[in-house]
C-alpha positions in Angstrom: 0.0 0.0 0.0 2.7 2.5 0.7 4.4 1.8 -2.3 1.2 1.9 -4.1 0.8 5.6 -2.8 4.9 6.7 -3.3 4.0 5.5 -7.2 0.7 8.0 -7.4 2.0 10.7 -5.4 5.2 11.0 -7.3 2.9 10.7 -11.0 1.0 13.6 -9.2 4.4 15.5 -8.5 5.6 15.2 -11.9 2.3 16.2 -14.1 2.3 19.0 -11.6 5.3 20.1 -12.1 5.7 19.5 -15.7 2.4 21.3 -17.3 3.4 22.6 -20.7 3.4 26.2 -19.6 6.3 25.6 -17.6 8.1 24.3 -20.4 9.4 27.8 -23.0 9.0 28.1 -26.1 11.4 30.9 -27.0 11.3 31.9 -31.3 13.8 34.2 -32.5 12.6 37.1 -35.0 15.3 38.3 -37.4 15.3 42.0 -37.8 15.9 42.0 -41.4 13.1 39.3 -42.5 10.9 42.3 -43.1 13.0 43.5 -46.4 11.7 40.1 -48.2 9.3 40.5 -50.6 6.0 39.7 -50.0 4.5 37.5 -48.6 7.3 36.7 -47.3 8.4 39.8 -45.2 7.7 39.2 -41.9 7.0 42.1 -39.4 5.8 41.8 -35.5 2.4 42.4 -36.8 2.9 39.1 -38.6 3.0 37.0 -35.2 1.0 34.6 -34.2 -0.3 35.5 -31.0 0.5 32.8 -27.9 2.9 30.7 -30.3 5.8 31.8 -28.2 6.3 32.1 -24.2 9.4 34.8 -24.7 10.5 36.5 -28.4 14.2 37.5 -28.8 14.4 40.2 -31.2 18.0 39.7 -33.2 20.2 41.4 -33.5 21.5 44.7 -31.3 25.4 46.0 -31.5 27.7 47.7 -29.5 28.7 51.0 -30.3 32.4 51.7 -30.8 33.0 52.2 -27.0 31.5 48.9 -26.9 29.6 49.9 -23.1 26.1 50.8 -25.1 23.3 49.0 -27.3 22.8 50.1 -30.1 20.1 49.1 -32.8 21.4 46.6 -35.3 19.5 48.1 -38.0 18.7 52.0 -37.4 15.4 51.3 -38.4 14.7 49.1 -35.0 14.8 51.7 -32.8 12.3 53.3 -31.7 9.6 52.5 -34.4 10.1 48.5 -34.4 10.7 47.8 -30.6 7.0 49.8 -30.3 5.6 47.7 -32.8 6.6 44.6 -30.6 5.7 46.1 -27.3 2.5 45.9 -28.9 2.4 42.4 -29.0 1.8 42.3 -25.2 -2.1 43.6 -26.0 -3.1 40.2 -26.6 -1.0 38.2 -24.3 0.3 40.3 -21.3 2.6 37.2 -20.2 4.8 37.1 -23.7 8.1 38.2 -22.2 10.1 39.9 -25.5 14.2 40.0 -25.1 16.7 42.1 -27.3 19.2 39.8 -28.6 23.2 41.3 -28.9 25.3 39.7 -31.1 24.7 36.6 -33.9 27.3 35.2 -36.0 27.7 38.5 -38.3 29.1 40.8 -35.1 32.2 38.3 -34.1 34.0 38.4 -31.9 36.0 42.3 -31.4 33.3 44.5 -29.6 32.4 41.8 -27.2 36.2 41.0 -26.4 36.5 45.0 -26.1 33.7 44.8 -23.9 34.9 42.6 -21.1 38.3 43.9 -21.2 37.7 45.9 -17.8 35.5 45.4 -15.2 34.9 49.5 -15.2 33.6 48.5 -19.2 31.4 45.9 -18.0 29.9 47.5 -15.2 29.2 50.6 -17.3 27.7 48.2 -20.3 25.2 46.9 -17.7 24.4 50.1 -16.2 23.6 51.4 -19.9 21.7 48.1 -20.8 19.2 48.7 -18.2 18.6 52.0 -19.1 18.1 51.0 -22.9 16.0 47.8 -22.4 13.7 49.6 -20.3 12.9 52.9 -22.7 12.4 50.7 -25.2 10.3 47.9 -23.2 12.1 45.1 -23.0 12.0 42.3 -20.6 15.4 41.2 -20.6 18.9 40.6 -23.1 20.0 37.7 -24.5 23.7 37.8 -25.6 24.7 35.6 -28.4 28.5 35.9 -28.7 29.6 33.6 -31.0 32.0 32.8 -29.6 34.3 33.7 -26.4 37.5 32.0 -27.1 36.8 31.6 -30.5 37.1 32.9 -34.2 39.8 35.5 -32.8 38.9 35.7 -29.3 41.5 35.4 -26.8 41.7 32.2 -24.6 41.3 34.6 -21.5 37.5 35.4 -22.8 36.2 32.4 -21.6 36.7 33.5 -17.8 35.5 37.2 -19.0 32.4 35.8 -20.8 31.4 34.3 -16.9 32.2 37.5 -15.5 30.5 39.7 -17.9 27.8 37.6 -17.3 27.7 37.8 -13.4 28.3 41.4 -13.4 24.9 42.4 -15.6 23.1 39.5 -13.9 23.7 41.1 -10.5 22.9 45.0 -11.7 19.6 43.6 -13.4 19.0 42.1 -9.4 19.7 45.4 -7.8 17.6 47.5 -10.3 14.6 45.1 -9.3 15.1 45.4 -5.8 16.7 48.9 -5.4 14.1 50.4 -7.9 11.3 48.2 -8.1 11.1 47.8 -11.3 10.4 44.5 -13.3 12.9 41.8 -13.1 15.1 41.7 -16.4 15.8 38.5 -17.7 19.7 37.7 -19.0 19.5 34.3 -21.2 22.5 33.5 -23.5 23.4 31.6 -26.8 25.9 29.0 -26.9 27.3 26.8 -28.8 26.2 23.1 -29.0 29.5 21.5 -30.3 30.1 19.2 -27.6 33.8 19.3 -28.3 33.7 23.0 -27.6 31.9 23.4 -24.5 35.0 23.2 -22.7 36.8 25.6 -25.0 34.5 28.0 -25.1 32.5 28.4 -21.5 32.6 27.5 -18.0 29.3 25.9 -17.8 28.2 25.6 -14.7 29.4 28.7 -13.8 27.6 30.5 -16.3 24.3 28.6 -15.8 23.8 30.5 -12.1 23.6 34.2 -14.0 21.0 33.3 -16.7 17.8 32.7 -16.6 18.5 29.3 -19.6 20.5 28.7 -22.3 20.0 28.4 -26.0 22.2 25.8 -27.2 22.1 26.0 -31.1 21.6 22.1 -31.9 21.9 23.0 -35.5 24.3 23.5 -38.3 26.2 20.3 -37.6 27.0 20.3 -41.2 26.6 22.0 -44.0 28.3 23.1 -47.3 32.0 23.6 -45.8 32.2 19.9 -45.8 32.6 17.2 -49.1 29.4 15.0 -48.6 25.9 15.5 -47.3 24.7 15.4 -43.8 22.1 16.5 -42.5 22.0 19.8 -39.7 20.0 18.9 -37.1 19.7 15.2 -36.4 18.1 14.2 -33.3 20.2 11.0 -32.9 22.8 9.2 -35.2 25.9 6.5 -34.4 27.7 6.7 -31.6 31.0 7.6 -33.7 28.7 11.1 -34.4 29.1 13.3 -31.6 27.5 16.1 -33.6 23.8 15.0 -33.1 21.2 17.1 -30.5 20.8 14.4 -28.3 24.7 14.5 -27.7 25.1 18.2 -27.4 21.8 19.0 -24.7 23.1 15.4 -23.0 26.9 17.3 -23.0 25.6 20.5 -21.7 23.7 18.5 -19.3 27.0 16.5 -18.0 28.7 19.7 -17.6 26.5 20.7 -14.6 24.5 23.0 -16.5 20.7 22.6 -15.0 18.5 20.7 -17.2 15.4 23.3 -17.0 17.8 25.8 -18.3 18.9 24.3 -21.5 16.6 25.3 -24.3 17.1 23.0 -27.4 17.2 24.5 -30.9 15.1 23.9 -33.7 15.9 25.3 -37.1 13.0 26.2 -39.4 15.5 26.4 -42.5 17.3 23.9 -44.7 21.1 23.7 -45.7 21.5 22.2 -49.0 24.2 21.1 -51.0 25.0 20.7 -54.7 25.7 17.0 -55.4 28.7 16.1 -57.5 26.6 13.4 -59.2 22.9 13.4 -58.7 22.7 10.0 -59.7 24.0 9.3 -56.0 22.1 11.3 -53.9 22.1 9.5 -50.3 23.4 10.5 -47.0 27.0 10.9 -47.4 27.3 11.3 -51.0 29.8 13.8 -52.7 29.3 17.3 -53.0 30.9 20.9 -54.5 29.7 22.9 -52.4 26.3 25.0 -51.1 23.1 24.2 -52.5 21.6 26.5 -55.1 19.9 29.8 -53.2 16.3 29.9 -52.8 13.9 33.0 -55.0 13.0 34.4 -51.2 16.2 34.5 -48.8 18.5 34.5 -51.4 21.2 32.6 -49.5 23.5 29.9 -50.7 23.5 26.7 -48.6 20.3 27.5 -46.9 16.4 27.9 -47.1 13.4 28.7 -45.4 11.3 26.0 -44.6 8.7 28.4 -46.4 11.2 27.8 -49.6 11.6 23.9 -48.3 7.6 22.9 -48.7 7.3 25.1 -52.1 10.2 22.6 -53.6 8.2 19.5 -51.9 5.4 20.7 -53.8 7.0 21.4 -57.0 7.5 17.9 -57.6 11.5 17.6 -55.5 11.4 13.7 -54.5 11.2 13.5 -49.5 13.2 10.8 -47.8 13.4 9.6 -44.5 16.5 9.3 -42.6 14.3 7.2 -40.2 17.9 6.7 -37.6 18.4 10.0 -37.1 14.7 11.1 -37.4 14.6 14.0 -39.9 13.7 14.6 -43.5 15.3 15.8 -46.6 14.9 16.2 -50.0 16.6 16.2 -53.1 15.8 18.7 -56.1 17.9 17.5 -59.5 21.2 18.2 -57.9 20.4 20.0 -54.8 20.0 17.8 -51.8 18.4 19.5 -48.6 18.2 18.7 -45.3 15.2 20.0 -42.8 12.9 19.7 -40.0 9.3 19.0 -41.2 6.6 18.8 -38.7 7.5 14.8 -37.6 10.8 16.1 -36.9 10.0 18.7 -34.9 7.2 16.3 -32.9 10.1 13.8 -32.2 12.2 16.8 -30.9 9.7 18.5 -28.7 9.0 14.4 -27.3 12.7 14.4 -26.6 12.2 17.3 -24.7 9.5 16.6 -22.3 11.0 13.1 -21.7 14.3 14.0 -20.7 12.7 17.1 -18.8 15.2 20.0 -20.8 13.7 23.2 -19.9 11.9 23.8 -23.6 12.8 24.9 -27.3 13.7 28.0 -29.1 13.4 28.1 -32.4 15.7 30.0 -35.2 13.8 31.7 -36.5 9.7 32.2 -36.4 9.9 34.4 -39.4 11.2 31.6 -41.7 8.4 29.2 -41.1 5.8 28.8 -43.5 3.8 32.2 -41.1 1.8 33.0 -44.5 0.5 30.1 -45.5 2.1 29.5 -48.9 2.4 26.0 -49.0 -1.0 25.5 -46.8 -1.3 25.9 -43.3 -0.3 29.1 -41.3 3.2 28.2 -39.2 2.9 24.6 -39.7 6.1 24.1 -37.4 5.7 26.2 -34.6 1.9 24.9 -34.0 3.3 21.5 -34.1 5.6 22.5 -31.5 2.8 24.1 -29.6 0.4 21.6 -30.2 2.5 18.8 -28.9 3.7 20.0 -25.9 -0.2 20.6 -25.1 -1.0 17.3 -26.0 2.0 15.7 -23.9 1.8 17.7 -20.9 -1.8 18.7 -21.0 
């Protein structure tokens, strides 16, 4: 009988504990997905209210002093971060971050940045100021990465600090002031082989609120033969799968309920050396042909991915690793369709990670083109509802 009653309390505890609004669904908007043409340029008003728990906005700079935000495009600021604020209307819980950083800043600011605590401290002080004019919840900073791509070794200690120093003025502007806790989330990199180069985990995990560990773009055209980005699973001689980055991240000491898993609503595609072998692992020259809408070699929208599906471009399976791809005369393109992204989220929720994010909401299929209105992002809604309840 007692054993009986351990067995239903702890099933009580855990569908408690684990309803699907404590898992997050964070999306990432891209600041410039508005210049496409239509109807493919996405702007706040474009959103789909309640897909998302929190919205990162990408990207911000530094100025040249490297101790203030700036607006990555001068258009942002103020008309755009208005037009998001406005958002909140019809759901007064979506928390919206400002995102500083992405691939295209590097790696010189931010290392300028967190070369004195007296820049750090002033940096924070500023980002207060700027995220609350402009109504912002909180600042996710998405150096890519500390250490890395020119960054001195010594960054990876500087990265934690910078961290702990805005962590701790965002505390003492909520309880000095009053005003509304910001939140500081970060993205890192999901290479388990640079975890340890780049960050000191669990040192970092006690000054943000989660992590978003980009569990995509494990290969792509750099290399000689297809592979596919984002596979939830592969061999055990394939370190570069998500399963083994969150389960890396996780052996690190870095919470499980603050590591967000990334889901990429876009393709990379490659241009087979003989379409006649067209399998996982077959040769290549190089990135894919660009798609008509983003324009960007090596990589499509999933908006771009279903219009080729429906143009006649021949799906498989790779049923091991659990995703899709496609191939299109020579183009061969790996993606996340809405099984893929289903299998994800049930990763998710059974291993207990603290939720997705998703790069980026503006490249799935928001307008319908190919059918229904964000296919992926309703999956990954859906599914935690139906899981969780």
């Amino acid at each position: 009988m007692q054993l009986l009653l351990f067995v239903v309390t702890a099933v009580l505890s855990f569908n408690v504990q684990n309803t699907a609004a404590n898992f997050k669904r964070v999306c990432y908007l891209s600041s410039w997905a508005r210049y496409r043409p239509q109807p493919h340029a996405f702007n706040p008003e474009n959103y789909g209210a309640h897909l998302c728990t929190h919205l990162i906005w990408a990207f911000a700079d530094l100025d040249d002093s490297a101790t203030h935000l700036v607006a990555g495009d001068p258009g942002d600021d103020p008309s755009m971060y208005h037009r998001l604020r406005a958002l909140k209307v019809d759901n007064p819980h979506l928390k919206i971050l400002l995102s500083l950083g992405g691939w295209d800043m590097g790696t010189k600011k931010f290392t300028k940045l967190v070369s004195s605590g007296d820049k750090m401290k002033a940096f924070a002080t500023n980002a207060i100021k700027y995220l609350h004019d402009n109504g912002f919840d909180g600042l996710d900073i998405d150096w890519e990465y500390p250490a890395g791509r020119g960054s001195p070794a010594g960054d990876k200690q500087r990265f934690t600090e910078l961290l702990r120093v805005v962590k701790h003025a965002f505390h003492n502007d909520h309880t000095v002031h009053g005003r509304r806790h910001l939140m500081l989330t970060a993205a890192v990199s999901a290479d388990p082989g640079s975890i340890d180069t780049y960050y000191e985990p669990s040192k970092i995990s006690q000054y943000v609120d989660f992590l978003n560990v980009m569990t995509y773009d494990f290969h792509g055209e750099w290399e000689h033969n297809t592979g596919h980005h984002s596979a939830l699973q592969g061999p055990d001689s394939d370190q570069l799968t998500v399963k083994k980055s969150a389960t890396a991240w996780a052996h690190h000491g870095v919470p499980k309920s603050k590591i967000m898993i990334g889901l990429p609503f876009y393709g990379k595609s490659f241009t087979l050396k003989d379409s006649s072998h067209s399998g996982l692992g077959s040769a290549v020259t190089g990135a894919g042909k660009a798609g008509q809408v983003t324009k960007e070699e090596g990589t499509l929208a999933y908006f771009e991915v279903c219009k080729l599906l429906q143009q006649g471009a021949v799906g498989h399976r790779l049923v091991d690793q659990h995703v899709p791809y496609l191939v299109d005369g020579d183009r061969w393109v790996g993606y996340d369709d809405e099984k893929s992204i289903e299998e994800k989220v049930q990763y998710v929720v059974n291993e207990g990670y603290g939720g997705i994010f998703v790069w980026a909401l503006d490249l799935d299929d928001f307008s319908g083109v190919c059918g229904k209105r964000f296919p992926l992002m309703n999956k990954i809604k859906d599914t935690f509802a139906h899981l969780i309840g």
